[in-house]
C-alpha positions as CSV (number, residue, x, y, z in Angstrom):
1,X,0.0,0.0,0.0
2,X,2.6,2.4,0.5
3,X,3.4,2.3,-3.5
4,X,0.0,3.6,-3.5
5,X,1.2,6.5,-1.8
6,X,3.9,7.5,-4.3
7,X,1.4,7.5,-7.3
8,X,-0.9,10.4,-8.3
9,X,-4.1,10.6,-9.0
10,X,-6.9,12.9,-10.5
11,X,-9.8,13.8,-8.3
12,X,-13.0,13.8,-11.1
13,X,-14.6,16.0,-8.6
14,X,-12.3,19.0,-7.9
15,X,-10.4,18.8,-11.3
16,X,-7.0,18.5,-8.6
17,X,-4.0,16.7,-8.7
18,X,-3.7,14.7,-5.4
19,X,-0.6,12.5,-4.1
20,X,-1.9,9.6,-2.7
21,X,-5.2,7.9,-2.1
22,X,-6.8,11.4,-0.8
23,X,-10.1,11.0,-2.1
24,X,-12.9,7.7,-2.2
25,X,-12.4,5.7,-5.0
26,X,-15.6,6.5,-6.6
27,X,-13.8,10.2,-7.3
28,X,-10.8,9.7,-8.6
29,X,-9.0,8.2,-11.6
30,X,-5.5,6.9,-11.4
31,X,-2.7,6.2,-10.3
32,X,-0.4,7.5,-12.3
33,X,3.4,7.4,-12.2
34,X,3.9,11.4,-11.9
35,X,1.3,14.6,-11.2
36,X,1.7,15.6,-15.0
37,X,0.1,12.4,-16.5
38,X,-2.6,12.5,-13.8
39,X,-3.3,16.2,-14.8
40,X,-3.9,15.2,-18.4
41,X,-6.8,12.6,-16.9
42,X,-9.5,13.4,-18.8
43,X,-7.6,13.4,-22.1
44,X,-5.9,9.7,-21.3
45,X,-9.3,8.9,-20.6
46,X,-10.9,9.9,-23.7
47,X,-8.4,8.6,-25.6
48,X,-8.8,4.9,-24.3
49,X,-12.4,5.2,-24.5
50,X,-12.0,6.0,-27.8
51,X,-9.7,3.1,-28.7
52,X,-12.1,0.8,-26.6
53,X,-14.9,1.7,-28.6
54,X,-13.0,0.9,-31.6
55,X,-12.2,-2.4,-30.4
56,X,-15.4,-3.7,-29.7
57,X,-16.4,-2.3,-33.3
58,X,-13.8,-4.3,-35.0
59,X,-14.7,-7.4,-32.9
60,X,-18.6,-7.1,-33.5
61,X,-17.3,-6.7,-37.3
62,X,-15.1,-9.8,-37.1
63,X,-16.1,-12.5,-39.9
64,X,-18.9,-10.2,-41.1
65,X,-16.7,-9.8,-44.5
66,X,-16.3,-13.8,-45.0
67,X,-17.5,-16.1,-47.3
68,X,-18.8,-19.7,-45.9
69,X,-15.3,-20.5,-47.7
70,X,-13.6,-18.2,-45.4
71,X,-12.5,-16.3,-47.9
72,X,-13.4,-12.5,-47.6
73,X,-16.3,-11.2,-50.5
């Protein structure tokens, strides 16, 4: 738990930077290895809910383009 401690981690309530578990976990996204990456929180977080998104798209998609051969049409 102490390593906890040394990480950073954005409270999604206050918009603050805060060292350490400060906040409920409910409120706050993290950790992260230093107070600049936790500060750019919402962005990271965008960004992998973007990629997530695009995941599950491409998996939903998989073997829609096939043939019954297995060849793609």
């Amino acid at each position: 738990m102490a390593d906890e401690d040394d990480k950073f981690w954005y409270n999604l309530r206050t918009g603050q930077v805060e060292r350490g578990m400060q906040t409920p976990a409910p409120d706050r996204a993290g950790p992260f290895d230093t107070a600049e990456e936790a500060a750019r929180a919402p962005e990271i977080i965008r960004e992998r809910s973007r990629q997530w998104e695009e995941d599950e798209r491409r998996e939903d998609a998989w073997g829609e383009h096939s043939g019954e051969d297995g060849t793609d049409r």
